[in-house]
C-alpha positions in Angstrom: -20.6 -53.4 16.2 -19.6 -55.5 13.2 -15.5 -55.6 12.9 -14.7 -54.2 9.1 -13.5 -57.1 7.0 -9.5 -56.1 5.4 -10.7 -58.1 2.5 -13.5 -55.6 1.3 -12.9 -53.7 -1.8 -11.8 -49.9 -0.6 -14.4 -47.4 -1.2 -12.4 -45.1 -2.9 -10.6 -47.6 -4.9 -9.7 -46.2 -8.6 -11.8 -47.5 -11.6 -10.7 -45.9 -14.9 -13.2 -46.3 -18.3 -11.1 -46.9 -21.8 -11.6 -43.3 -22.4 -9.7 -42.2 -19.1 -7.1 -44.8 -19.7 -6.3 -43.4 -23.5 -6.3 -39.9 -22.1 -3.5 -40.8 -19.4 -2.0 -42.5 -22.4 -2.0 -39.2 -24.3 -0.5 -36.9 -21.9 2.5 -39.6 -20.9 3.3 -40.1 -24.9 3.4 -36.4 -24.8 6.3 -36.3 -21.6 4.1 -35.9 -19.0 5.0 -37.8 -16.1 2.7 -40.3 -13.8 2.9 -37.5 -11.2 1.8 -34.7 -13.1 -1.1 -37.5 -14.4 -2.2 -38.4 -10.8 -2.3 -35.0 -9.8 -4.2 -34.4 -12.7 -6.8 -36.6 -11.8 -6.3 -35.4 -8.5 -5.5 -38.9 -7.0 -2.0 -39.8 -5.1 0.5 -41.6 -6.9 0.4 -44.9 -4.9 -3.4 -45.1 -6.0 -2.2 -44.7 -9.9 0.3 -47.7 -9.5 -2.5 -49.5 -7.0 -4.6 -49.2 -10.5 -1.6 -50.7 -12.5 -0.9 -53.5 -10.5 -4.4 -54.7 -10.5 -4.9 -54.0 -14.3 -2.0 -55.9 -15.7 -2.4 -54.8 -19.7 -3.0 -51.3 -19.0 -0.1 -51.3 -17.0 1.8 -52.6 -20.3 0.7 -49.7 -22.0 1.3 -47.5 -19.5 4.9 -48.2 -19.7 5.0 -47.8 -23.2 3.6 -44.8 -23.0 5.8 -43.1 -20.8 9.0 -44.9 -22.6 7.7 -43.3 -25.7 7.0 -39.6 -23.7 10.7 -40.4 -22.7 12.0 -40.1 -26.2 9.4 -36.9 -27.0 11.6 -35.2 -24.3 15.0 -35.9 -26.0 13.1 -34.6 -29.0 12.2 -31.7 -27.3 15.9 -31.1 -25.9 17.1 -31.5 -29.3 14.8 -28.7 -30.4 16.0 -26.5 -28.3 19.6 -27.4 -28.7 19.0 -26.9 -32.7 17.8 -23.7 -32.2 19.5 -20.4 -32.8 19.0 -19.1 -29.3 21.2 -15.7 -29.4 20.2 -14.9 -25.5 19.9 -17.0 -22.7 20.2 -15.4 -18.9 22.3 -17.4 -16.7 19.9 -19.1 -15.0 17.9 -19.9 -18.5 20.9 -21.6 -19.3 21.7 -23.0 -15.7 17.9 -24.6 -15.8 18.9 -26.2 -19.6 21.7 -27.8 -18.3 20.1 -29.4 -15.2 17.1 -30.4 -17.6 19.9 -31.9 -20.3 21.8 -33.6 -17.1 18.5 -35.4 -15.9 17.4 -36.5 -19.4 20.6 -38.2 -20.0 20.1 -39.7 -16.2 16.7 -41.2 -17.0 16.7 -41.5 -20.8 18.9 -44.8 -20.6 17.0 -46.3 -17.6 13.1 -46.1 -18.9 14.0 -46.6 -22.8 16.1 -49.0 -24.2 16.6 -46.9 -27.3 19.4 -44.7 -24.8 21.6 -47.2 -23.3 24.5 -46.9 -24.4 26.7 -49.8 -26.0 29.3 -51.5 -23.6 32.2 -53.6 -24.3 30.8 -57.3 -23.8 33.3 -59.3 -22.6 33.0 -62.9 -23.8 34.1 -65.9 -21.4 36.4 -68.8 -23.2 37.3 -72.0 -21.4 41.0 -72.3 -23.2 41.3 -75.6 -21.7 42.5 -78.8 -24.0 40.9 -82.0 -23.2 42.6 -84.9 -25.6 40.1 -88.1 -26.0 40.8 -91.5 -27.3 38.2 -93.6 -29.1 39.4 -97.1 -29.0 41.1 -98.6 -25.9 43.1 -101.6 -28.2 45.4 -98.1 -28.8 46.5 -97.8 -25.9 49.7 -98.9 -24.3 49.7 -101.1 -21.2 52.5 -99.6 -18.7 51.1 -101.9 -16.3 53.7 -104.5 -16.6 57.1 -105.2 -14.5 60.2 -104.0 -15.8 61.2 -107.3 -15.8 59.6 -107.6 -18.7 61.8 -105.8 -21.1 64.0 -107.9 -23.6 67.7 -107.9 -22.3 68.6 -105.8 -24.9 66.3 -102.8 -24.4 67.4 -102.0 -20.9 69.4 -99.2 -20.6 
C-alpha cells in the first residue's frame, strides 16, 4: 500500500468561478452573513475561510462586502425604528431589542464607520533642557578660592 502524501491537494477542496464569488459578494452586501453563505452552498464554514486564506484578493472583497452588509443592517434597523409601528407583542419587541443590542455590538467592530470617537490623550514631555552654544561663555569654577582678590572675600 502506498502511504497518502499530507501535501496533496484535498479532494474536496473548494474552487469558486468569478460568478460564484460575485454571488457570495451579493448576498453579504445584502446582510447576509458567511454562515448563512456557506450553508448556502452547503459547505462548512472553516472550508469558506480555507478558500479565503488561499485566495488573498477575494478575501479583500470579501471583507468589504460583509463591512458594507454591516451598514445595510443598521439601515435596516433604522427602517424599522422610523416606522410607525402602532402594535408590537412583547416578544416582537423583546426580539427588536436583542437585534438592536447585537448590531450596536458588532457594528463598531466589522466597520469603521461605527466606532465611536474617544478622548485621545496626547503624551507631552514638559521637561526643560537649557543648551549653551559656545564654551568661551562659560565660567570656570574650577579654581581655588585662593584665588579671589582680598577684597571679594566675604
Amino acid at each position: 500500500m502506498k502511504s497518502k502524501s499530507i501535501s496533496s491537494k484535498k479532494k474536496n477542496e473548494l474552487n469558486l468561478n468569478d460568478t460564484a464569488q460575485d454571488i457570495i459578494l451579493d448576498h453579504l452586501t445584502a446582510g447576509t452573513t458567511a454562515y448563512e453563505v456557506a450553508k448556502d452552498r452547503q459547505i462548512s464554514l472553516k472550508t469558506l475561510y480555507d478558500y479565503l486564506d488561499r485566495n488573498p484578493k477575494f478575501k479583500d472583497k470579501f471583507n468589504k462586502a460583509q463591512e458594507r452588509g454591516i451598514k445595510t443592517l443598521v439601515e435596516k434597523m433604522c427602517v424599522v425604528f422610523n416606522s410607525d409601528v402602532k402594535e408590537l407583542t412583547n416578544e416582537e419587541l423583546l426580539f427588536l431589542r436583542e437585534k438592536q443590542n447585537w448590531l450596536k455590538f458588532v457594528a463598531p467592530r466589522l466597520s469603521s464607520l461605527f466606532v465611536e470617537q474617544t478622548k485621545q490623550e496626547v503624551k507631552q514631555d514638559t521637561t526643560l533642557n537649557i543648551k549653551w552654544e559656545s564654551e568661551p561663555d562659560l565660567i570656570d569654577v574650577s579654581g581655588d578660592i585662593t584665588d579671589i582678590p582680598p577684597d571679594n572675600k566675604d
